[in-house]
C-alpha positions as CSV (number, residue, x, y, z in Angstrom):
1,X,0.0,0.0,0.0
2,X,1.6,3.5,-0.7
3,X,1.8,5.9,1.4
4,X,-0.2,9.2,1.0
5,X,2.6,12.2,1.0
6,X,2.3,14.8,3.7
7,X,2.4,17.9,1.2
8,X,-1.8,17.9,0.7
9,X,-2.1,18.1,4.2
10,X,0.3,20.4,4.9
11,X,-1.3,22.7,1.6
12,X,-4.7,22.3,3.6
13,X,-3.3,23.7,7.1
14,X,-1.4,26.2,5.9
15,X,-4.5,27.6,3.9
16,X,-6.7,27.2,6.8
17,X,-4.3,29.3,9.3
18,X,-4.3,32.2,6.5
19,X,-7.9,32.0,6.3
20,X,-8.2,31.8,9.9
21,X,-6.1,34.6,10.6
22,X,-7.6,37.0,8.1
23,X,-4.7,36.9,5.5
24,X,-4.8,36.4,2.0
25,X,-3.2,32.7,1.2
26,X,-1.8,32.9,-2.1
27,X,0.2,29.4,-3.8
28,X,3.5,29.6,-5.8
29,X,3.2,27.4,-8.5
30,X,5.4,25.7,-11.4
31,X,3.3,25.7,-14.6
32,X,4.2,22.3,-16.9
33,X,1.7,20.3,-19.4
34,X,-0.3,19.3,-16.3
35,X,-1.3,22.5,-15.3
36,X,-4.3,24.6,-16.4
37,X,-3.8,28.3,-15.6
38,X,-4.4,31.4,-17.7
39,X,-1.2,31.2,-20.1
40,X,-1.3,35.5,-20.4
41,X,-0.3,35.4,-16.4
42,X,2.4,32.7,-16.7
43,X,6.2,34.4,-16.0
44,X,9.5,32.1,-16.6
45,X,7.2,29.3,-16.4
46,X,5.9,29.9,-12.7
47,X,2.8,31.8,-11.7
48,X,1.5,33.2,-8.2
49,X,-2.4,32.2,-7.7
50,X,-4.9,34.0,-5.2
51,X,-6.7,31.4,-3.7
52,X,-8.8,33.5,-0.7
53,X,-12.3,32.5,-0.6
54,X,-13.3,35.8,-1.6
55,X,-11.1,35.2,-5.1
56,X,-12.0,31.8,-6.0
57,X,-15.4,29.4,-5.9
58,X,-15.6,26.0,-5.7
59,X,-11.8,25.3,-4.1
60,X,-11.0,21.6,-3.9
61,X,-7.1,21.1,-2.2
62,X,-7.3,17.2,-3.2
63,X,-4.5,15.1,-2.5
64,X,-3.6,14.8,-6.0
65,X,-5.3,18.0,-7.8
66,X,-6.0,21.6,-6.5
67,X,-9.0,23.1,-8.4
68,X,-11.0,25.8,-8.4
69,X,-12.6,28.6,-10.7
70,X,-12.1,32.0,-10.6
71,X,-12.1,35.0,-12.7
72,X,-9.2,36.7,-14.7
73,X,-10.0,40.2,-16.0
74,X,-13.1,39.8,-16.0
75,X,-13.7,35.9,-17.7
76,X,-14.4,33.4,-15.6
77,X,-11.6,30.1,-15.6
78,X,-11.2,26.8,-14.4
79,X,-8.2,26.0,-12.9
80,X,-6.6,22.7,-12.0
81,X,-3.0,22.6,-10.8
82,X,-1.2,19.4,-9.6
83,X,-0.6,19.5,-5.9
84,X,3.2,18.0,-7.1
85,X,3.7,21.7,-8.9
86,X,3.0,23.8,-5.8
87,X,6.1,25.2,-4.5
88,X,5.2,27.8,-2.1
89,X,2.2,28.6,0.0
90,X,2.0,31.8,1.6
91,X,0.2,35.0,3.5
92,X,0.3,37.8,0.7
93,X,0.4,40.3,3.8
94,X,3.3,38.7,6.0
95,X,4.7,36.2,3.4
96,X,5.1,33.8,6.2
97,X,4.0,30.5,4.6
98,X,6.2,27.4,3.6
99,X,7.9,26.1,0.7
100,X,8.1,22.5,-1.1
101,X,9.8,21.2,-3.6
102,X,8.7,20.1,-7.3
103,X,7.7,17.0,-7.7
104,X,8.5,15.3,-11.0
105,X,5.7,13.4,-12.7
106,X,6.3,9.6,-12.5
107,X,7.9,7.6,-14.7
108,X,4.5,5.3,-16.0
109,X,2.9,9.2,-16.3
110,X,6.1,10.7,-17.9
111,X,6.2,7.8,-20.5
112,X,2.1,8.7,-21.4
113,X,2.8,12.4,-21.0
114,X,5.3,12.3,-23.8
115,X,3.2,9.8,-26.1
116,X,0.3,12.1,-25.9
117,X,0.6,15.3,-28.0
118,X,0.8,18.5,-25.7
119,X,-1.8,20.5,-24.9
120,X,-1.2,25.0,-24.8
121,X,-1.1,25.6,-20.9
122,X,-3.9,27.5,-20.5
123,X,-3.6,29.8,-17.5
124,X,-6.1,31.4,-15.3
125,X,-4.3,33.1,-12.3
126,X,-4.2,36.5,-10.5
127,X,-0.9,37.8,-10.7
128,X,0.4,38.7,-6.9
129,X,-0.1,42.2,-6.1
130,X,3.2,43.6,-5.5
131,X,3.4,45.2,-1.8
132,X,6.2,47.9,-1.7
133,X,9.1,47.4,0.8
134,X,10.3,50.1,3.1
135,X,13.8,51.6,2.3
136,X,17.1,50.3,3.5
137,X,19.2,52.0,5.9
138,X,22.4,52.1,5.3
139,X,25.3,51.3,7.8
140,X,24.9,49.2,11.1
141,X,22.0,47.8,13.3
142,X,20.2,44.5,12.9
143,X,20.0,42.5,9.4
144,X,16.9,42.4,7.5
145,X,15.8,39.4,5.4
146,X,14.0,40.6,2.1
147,X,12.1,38.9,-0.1
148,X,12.8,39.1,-3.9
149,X,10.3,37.7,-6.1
């Protein structure tokens, strides 16, 4: 019997603490064949997805699949991103969150992906609001850690 991997789980409680604690819980995600995500919002392959309940209907954090629908400028999208292609789930306010590594598809699935003839990504995310960051002092005192998107 195989063992189900901890990431879903941890996916699910990290969402529900930014939920909980009023913040906006956004995932990080690697786009490849398997995803479907608005392709016009897809940078260097990756794309940043708002997944508050106020952005999204219908979210499903599956073991296997996260899906959901939601609307990009305007149009309404389904989305479906493999839970193996989330690298990052965050607070957009705090950017306290955790991140995972990429999971490559299987060998069985890789050998099926490649027979099949690929299908346009289609993308359907919110890009990440940008917050600003305060200015840098320069000279002494206590380090900073930044985070450069």
């Amino acid at each position: 019997m195989n063992e189900i991997a901890t990431k879903p789980y941890l996916l699910r409680a990290l969402y529900e603490w930014c939920v909980d604690n009023g913040y906006t819980p956004h995932l990080a995600v690697k786009v490849d064949s398997r995803t479907q995500v608005p392709a016009e919002y897809v940078k260097n392959g990756e794309i940043t997805l708002n997944v508050s309940p106020n952005a999204v209907h219908k979210l499903q954090l599956g073991n296997e699949l996260i899906e959901f629908s939601a609307r990009f400028g305007g149009v309404a999208r389904q989305i479906s991103v493999p839970v193996a292609s989330v690298y990052a789930l965050y607070a957009r306010e705090t950017g306290h969150g955790m991140t995972f590594d990429i999971e490559s598809p299987k060998p069985g699935l890789q050998a099926v992906a490649e027979a099949e003839p690929a299908a346009p990504i289609k993308p359907a995310a919110l890009p990440a609001p940008s917050t600003p960051q305060p200015p840098t002092k320069p000279g002494g005192g206590k380090p900073t850690l930044r985070r450069i998107k």
